[in-house]
C-alpha positions as a Markdown table, in Angstrom:
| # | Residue | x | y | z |
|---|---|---|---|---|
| 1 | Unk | -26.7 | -18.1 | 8.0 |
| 2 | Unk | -27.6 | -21.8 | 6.3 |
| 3 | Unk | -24.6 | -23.9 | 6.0 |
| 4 | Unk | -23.0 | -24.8 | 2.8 |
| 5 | Unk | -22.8 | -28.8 | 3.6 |
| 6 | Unk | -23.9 | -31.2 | 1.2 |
| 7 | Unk | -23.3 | -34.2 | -0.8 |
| 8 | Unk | -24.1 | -35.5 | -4.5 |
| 9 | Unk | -23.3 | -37.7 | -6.9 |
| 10 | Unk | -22.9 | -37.9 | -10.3 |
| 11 | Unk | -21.3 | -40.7 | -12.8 |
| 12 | Unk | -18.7 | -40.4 | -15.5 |
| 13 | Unk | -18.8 | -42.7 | -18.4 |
| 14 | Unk | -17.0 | -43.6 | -21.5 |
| 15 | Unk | -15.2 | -45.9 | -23.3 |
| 16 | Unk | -11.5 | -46.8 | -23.6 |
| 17 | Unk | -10.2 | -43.1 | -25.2 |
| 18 | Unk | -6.4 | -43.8 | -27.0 |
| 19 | Unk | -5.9 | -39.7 | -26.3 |
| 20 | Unk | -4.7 | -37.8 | -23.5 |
| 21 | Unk | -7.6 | -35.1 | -22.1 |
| 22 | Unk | -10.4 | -37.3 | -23.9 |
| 23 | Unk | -12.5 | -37.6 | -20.2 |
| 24 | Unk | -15.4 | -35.8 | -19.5 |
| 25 | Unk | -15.9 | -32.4 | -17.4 |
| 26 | Unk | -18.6 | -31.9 | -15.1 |
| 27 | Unk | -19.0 | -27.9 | -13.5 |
| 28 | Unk | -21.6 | -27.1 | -10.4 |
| 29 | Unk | -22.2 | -24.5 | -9.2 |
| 30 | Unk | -22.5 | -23.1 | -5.4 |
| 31 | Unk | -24.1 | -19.6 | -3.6 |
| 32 | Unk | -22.1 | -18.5 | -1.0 |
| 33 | Unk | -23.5 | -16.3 | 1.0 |
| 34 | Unk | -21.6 | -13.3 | 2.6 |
| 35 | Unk | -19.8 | -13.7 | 5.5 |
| 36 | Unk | -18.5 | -17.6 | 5.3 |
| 37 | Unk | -15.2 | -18.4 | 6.6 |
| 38 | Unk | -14.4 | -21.8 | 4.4 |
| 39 | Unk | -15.1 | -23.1 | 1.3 |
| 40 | Unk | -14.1 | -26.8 | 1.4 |
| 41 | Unk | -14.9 | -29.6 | -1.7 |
| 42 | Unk | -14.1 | -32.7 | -2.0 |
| 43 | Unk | -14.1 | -35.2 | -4.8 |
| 44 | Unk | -14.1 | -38.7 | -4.6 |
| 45 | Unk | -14.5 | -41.7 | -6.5 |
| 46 | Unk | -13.4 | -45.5 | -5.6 |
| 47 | Unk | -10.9 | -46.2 | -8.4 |
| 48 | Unk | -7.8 | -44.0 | -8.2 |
| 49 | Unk | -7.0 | -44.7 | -12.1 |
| 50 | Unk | -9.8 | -42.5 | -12.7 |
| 51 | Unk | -7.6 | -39.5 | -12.9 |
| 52 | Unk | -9.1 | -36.3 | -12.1 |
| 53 | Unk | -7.9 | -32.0 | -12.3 |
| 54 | Unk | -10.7 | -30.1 | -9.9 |
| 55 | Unk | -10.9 | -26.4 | -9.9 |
| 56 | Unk | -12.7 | -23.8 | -7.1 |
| 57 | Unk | -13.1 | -20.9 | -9.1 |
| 58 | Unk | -14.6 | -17.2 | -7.7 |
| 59 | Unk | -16.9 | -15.4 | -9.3 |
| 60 | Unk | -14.8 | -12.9 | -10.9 |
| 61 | Unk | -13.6 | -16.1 | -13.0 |
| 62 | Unk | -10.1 | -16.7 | -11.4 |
| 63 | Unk | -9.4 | -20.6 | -9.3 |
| 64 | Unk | -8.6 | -20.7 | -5.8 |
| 65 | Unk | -7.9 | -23.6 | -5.2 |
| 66 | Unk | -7.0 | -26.5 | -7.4 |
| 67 | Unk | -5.6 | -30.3 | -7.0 |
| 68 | Unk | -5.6 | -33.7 | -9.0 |
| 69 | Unk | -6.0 | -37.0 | -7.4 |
| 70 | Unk | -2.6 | -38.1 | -6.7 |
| 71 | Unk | 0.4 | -37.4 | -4.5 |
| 72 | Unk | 3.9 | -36.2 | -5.9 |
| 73 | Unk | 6.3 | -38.8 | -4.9 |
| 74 | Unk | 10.3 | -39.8 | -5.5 |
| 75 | Unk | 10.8 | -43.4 | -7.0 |
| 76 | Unk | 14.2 | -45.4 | -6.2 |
| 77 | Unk | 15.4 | -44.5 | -9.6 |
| 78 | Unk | 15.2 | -40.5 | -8.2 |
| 79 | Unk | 12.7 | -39.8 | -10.8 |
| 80 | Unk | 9.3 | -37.5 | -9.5 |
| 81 | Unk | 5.7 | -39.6 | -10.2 |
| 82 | Unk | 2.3 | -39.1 | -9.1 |
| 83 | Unk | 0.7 | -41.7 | -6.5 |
| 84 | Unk | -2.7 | -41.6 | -7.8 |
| 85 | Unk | -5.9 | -41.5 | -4.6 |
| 86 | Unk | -8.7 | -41.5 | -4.8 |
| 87 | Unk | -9.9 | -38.4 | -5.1 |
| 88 | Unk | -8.8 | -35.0 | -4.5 |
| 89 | Unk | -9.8 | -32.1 | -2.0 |
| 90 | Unk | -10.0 | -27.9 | -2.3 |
| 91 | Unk | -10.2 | -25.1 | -0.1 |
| 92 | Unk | -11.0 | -21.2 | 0.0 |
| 93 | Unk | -10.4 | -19.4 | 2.9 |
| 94 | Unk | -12.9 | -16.9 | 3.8 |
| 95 | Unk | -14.8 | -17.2 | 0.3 |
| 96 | Unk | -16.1 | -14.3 | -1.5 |
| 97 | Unk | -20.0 | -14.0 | -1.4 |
| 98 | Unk | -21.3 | -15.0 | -4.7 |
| 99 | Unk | -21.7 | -17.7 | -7.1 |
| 100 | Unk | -18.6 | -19.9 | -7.4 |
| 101 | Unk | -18.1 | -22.6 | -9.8 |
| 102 | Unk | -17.0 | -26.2 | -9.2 |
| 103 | Unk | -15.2 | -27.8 | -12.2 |
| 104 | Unk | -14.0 | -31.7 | -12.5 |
| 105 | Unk | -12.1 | -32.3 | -15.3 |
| 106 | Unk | -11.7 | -36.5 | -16.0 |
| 107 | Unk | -9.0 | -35.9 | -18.1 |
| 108 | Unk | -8.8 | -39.8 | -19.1 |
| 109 | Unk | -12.3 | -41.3 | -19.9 |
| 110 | Unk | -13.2 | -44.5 | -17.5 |
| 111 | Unk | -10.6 | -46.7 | -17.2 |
| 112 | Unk | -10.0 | -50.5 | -18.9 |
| 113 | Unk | -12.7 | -52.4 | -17.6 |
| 114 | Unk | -15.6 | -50.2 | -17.3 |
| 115 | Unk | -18.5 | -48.2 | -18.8 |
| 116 | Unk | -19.3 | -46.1 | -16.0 |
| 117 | Unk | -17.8 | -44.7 | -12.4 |
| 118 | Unk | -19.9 | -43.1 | -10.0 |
| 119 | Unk | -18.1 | -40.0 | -8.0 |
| 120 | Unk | -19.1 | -38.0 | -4.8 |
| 121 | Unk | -19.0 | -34.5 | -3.9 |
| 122 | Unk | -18.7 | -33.3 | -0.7 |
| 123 | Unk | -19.2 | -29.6 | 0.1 |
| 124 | Unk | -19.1 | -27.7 | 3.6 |
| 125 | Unk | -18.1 | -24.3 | 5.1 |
| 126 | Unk | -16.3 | -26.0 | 8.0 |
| 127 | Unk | -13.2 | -23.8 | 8.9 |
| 128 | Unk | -10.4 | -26.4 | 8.6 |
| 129 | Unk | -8.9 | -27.6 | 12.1 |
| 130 | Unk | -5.6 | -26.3 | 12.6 |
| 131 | Unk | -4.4 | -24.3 | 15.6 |
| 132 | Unk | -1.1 | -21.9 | 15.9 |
| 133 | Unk | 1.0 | -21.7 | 19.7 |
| 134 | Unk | 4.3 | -19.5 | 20.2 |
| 135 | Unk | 3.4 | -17.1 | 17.3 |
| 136 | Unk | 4.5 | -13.9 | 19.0 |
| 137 | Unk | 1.3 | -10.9 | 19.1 |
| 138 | Unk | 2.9 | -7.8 | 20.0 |
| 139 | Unk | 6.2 | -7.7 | 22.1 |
| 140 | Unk | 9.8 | -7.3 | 21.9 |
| 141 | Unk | 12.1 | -9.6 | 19.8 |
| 142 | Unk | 15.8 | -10.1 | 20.1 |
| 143 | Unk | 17.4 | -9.8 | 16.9 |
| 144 | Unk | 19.8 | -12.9 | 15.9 |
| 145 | Unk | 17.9 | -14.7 | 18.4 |
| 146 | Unk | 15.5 | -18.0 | 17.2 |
| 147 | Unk | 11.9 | -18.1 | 18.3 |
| 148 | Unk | 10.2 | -22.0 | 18.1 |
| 149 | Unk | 6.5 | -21.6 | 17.4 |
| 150 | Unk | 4.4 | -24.7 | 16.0 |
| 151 | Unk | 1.1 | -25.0 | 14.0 |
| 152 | Unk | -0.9 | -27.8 | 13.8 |
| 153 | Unk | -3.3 | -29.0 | 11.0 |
| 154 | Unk | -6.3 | -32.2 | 11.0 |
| 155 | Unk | -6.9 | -33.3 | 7.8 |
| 156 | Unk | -10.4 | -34.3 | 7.9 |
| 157 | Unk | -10.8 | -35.0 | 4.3 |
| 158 | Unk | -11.1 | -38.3 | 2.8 |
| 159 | Unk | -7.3 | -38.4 | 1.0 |
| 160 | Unk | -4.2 | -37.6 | 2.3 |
| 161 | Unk | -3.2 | -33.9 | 2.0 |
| 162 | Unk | 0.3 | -32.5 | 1.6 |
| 163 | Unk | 0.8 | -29.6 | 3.8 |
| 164 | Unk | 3.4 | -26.7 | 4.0 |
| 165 | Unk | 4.2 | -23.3 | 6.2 |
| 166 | Unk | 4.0 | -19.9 | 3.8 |
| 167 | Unk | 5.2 | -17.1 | 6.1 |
| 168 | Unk | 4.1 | -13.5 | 4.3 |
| 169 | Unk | 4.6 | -9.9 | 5.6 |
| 170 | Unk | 1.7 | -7.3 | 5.6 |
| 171 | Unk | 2.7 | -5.5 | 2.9 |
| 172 | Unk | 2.8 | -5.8 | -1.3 |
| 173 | Unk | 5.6 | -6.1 | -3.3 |
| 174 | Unk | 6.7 | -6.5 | -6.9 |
| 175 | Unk | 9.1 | -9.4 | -7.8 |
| 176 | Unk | 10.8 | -10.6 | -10.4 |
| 177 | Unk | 9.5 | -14.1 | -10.9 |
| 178 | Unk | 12.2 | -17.1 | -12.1 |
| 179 | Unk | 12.0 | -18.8 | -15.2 |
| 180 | Unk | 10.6 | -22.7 | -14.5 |
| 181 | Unk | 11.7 | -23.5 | -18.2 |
| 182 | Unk | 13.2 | -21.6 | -20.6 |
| 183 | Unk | 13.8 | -17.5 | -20.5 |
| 184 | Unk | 14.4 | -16.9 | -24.1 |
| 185 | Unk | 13.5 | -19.0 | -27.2 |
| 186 | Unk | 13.8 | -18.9 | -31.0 |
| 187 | Unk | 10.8 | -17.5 | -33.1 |
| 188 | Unk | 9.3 | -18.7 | -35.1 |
| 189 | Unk | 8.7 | -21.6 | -32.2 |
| 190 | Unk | 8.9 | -24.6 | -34.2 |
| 191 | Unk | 10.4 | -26.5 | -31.2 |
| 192 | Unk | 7.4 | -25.7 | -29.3 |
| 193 | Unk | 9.3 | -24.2 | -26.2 |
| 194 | Unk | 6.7 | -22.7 | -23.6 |
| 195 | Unk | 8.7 | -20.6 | -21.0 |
| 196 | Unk | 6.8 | -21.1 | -18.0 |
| 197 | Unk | 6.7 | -19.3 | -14.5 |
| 198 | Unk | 5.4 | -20.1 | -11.4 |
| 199 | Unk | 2.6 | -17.9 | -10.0 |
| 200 | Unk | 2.5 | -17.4 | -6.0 |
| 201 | Unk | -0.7 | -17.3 | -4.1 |
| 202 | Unk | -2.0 | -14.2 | -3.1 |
| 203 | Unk | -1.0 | -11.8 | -5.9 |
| 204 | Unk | -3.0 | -9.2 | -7.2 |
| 205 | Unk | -1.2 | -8.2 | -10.6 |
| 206 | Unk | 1.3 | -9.9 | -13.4 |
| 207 | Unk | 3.0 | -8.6 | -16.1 |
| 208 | Unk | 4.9 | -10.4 | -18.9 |
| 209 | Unk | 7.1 | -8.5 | -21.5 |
| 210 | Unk | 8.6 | -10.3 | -24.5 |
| 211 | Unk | 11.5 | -8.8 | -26.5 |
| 212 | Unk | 13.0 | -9.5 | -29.8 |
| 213 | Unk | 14.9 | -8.1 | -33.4 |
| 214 | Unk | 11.3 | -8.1 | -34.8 |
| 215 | Unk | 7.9 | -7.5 | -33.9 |
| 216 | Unk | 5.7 | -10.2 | -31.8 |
| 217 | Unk | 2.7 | -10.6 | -30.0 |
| 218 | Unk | 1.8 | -13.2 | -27.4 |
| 219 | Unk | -0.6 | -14.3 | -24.3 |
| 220 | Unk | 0.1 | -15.2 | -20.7 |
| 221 | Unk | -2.2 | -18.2 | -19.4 |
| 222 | Unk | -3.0 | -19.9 | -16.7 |
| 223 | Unk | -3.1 | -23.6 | -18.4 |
| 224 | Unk | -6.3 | -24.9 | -16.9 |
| 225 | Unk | -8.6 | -22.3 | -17.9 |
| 226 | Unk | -8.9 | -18.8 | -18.0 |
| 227 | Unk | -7.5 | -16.3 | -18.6 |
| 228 | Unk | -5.9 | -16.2 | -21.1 |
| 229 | Unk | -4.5 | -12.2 | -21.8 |
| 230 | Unk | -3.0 | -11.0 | -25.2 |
| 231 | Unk | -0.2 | -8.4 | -25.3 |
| 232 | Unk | 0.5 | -5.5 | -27.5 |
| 233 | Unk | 2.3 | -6.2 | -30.7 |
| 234 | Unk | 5.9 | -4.4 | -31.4 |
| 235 | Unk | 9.4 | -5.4 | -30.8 |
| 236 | Unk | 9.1 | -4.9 | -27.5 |
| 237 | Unk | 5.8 | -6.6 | -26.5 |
| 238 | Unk | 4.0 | -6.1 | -22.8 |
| 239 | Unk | 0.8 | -8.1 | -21.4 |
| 240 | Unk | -0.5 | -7.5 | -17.7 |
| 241 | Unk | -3.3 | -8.9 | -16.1 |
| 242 | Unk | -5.0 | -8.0 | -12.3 |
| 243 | Unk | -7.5 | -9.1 | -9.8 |
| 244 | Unk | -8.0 | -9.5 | -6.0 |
| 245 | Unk | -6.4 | -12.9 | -6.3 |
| 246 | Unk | -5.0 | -14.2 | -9.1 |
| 247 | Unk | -5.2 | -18.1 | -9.7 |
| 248 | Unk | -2.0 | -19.3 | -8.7 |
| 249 | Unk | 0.3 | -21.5 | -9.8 |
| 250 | Unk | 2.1 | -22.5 | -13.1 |
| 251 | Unk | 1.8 | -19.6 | -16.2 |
| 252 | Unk | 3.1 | -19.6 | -19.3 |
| 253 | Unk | 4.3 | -17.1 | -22.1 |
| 254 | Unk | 3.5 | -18.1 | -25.4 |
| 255 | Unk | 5.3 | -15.7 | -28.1 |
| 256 | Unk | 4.4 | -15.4 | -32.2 |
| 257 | Unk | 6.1 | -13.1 | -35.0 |
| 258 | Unk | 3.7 | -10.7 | -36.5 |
| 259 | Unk | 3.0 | -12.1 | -40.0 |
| 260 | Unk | 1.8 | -12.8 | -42.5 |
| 261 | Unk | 5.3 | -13.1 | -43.8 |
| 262 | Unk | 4.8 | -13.9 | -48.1 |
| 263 | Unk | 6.2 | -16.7 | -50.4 |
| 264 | Unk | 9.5 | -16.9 | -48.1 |
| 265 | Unk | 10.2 | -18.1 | -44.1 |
| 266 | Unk | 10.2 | -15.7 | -41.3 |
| 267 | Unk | 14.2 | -15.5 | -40.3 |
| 268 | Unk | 14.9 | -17.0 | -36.8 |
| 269 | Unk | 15.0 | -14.3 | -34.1 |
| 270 | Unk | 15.8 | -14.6 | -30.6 |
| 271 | Unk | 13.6 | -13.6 | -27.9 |
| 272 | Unk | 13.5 | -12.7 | -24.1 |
| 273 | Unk | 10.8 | -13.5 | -22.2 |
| 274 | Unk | 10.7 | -11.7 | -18.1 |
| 275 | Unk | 7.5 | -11.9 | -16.0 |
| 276 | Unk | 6.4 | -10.1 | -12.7 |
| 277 | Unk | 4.1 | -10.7 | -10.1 |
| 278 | Unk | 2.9 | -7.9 | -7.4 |
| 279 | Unk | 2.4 | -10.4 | -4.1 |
| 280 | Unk | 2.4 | -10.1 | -0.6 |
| 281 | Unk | 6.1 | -10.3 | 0.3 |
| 282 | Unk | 7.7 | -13.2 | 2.0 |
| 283 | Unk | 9.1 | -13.3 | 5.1 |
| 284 | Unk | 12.6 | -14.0 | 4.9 |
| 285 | Unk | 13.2 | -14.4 | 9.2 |
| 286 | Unk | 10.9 | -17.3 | 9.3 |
| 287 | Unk | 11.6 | -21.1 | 8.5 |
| 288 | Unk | 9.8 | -24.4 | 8.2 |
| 289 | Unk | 11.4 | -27.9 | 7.5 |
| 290 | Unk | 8.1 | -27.8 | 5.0 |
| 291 | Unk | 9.8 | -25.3 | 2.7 |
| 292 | Unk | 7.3 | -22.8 | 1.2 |
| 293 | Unk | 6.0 | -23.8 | -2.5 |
| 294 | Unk | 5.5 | -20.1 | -3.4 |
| 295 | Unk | 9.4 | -19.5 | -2.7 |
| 296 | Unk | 9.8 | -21.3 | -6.0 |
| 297 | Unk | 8.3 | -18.6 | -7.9 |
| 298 | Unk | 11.8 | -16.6 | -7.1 |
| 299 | Unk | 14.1 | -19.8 | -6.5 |
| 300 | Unk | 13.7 | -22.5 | -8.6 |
| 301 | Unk | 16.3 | -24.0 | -6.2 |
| 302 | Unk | 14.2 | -23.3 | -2.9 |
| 303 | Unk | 13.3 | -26.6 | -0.9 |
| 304 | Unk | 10.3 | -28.1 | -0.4 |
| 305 | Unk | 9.4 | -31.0 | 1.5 |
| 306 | Unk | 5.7 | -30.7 | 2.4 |
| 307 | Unk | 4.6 | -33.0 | 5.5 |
| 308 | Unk | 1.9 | -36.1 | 4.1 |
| 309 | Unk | -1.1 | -36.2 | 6.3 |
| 310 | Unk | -3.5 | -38.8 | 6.0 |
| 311 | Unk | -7.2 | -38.3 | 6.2 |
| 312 | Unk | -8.1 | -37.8 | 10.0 |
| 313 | Unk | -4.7 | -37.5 | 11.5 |
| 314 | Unk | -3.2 | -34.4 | 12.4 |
| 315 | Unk | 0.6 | -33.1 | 12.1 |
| 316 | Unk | 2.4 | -30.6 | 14.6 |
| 317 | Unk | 4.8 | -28.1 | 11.6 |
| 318 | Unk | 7.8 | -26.5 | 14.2 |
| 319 | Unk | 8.2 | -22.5 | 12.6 |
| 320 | Unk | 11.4 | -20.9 | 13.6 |
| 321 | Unk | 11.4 | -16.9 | 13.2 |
| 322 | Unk | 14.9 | -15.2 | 14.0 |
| 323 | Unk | 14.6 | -11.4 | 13.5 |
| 324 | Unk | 16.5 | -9.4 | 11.5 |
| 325 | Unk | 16.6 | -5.2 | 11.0 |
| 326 | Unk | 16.4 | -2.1 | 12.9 |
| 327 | Unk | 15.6 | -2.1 | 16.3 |
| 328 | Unk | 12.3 | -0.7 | 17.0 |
| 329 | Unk | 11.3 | -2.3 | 13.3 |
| 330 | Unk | 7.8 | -3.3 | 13.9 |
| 331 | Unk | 7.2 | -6.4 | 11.5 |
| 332 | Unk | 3.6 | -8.1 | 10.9 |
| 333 | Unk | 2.8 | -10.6 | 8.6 |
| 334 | Unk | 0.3 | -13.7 | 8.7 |
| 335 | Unk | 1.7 | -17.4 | 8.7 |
| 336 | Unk | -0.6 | -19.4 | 6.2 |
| 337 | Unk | -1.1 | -23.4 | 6.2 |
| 338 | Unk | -1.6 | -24.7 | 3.0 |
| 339 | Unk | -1.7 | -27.6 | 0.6 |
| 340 | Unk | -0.2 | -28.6 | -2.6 |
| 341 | Unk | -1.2 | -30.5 | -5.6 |
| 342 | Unk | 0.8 | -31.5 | -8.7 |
| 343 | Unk | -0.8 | -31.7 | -11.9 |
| 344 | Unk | 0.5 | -34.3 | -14.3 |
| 345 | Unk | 1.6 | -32.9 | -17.9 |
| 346 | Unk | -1.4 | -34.7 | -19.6 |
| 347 | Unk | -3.5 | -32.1 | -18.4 |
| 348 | Unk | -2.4 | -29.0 | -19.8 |
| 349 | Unk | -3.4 | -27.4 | -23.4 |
| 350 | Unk | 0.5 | -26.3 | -23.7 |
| 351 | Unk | 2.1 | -29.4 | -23.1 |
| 352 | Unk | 4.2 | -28.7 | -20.6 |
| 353 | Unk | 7.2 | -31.1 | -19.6 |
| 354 | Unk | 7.0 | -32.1 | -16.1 |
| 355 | Unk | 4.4 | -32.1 | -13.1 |
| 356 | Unk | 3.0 | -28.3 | -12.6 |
| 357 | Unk | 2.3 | -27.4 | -8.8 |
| 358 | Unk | -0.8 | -25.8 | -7.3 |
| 359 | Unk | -1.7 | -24.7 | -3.9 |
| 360 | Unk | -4.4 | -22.8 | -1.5 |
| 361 | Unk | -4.5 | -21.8 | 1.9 |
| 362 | Unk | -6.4 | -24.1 | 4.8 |
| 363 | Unk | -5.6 | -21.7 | 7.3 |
| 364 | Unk | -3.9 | -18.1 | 8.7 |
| 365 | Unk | -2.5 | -17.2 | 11.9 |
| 366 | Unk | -1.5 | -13.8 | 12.2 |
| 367 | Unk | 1.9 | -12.2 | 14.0 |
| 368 | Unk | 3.3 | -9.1 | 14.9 |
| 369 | Unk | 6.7 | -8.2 | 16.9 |
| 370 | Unk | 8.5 | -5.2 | 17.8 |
| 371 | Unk | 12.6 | -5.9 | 16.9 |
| 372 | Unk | 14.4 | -5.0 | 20.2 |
């Protein structure tokens, strides 16, 4: 099979833009042939206040994997901020065959005192290095009783990466997904409230359902692209949307009143807004001092402290799985390594308060235990 590995250039010009998402966007595109186990870009210019959003999007139109050129970071004050690099790196994971698209969004035009920056793209199917020891395969586990494995990741990009544990079982559930802003909101929304929820990585299906005193329609989006779905209309209002793997990552719920409503002003109504996601479940008997991103989507409280790895070092993650259950519960899941990318709030079309997250898998290690 030919590899995937190449480089290119290209240049983004343009003068000093006053407006937010005023850059330039550049899309490539990329054959992948069957059978490839990675999909790795990266994109790289050599001024970091060039700021950048890439995308790796499949060919049934939904993004793996997508990251901006900067690091989320805590100031002295307490207050989160992006660190800008740069450039920014993605990843698939055993790629669907196909043509895949490539899209680099300069969502601020050249900065102060140029005309024109050069970037680089780097593209290979290199399987990221990262190795897994103490995962148990097969065997008998004591409930109550802690098991220490550790996985272990190179990152040999050309930015730092920020990497986390995401522990799922083998099997599909449906959750209820946490609000990340507001659950409810007054129609007509003149206060522009976007209620917002967060998306975990491999889910297959969504559904949104908006109710209120009088009839509504709305969409569910993911905010850097499509899709973009719109629901039925009534006073109880429901929008789904499905595929292998839906882009994750930050969604929103954007509800109307049906009009057109004459000479006089729709009356205020209140409306509830609820979202699901079908997902591979999570494994609640294993811990990381990582966190997991994705537990977000369910707990906005949940920790996460990914582990900063710069470009050609490598980090050792300790995973802790005590068991829990039924003895003679057989339990199998697959412990993924991923990274994470916040996206600054200039980006988005909905103008969304705060710095949105986004993720993709760099590696899986299955496990399987018998609970004794």
């Amino acid at each position: 099979m030919p590899s995937l590995s190449t480089t290119f250039t290209g240049t983004l010009t343009g003068g000093n833009g006053r407006e937010l998402s005023t850059g330039q966007t550049a899309y490539y595109q990329v054959a992948v042939p069957a059978g490839t186990s990675a999909l790795n870009v990266s994109v790289n210019t050599n001024n970091a206040n060039n700021s950048l959003f890439a995308e790796l999007v499949d060919p049934s139109g939904n993004a793996v994997s997508a990251a901006s050129n900067g690091l989320l970071a805590t100031t002295t004050g307490g207050n989160s901020e992006i660190v800008p690099e740069v450039g920014a790196q993605l990843h698939a994971t055993d790629p669907t065959a196909g043509t895949w698209t490539l899209v680099i969004d300069f969502y601020n035009t050249v900065s102060g005192t140029a005309a024109a920056q050069p970037f680089t793209v780097t593209v290979n199917d290199t399987p990221v290095a990262a190795s897994a020891k103490g995962l148990p395969d097969g065997g008998s586990l004591t409930p109550g009783t802690p098991v220490t494995a550790r996985v272990r990741v190179t990152n040999n990009g050309t930015v730092p990466e920020e990497y986390f544990v995401d522990p799922r079982l083998n099997n599909s559930v449906t959750v209820n997904l946490a609000a990340q802003s507001a659950s409810s909101l007054t129609l007509p929304d003149v206060d522009g409230v976007v209620p917002q929820y967060l998306v975990p990585s491999h889910t297959t299906a969504i559904k949104a359902t908006v109710s209120s005193s009088a009839p509504l329609f709305f969409d569910i989006t993911y905010p850097y692209g499509d899709p973009d779905v719109i629901s039925t209309t009534g006073k109880t209002a429901t929008d789904s949307y499905s595929a292998a793997d839906i882009g994750a990552g930050d969604w929103t719920v954007t509800p109307f009143l049906v009009g057109p409503t004459g000479k006089n002003p729709a009356k205020n109504v209140n409306a509830t807004v609820s979202m699901t996601a079908t997902t591979a479940g999570f494994d609640p008997a294993v811990s990381s001092p990582t966190g997991d991103l994705w537990l977000g989507s369910t707990n906005t409280a949940a920790s996460f402290t990914p582990y900063v790895v710069n470009p050609g070092q490598s980090v050792s993650i300790p995973v802790t799985i005590t068991p829990s259950g039924a003895a003679g519960t057989v339990v199998s899941g697959t412990l993924y390594i991923a990274d994470s990318s916040f996206i600054s709030p200039d980006l988005n079309f909905d103008d969304e308060p705060g710095f949105t997250p986004e993720g993709s898998d760099v590696a899986a290690f299955p496990y399987t235990y018998t609970i004794g």
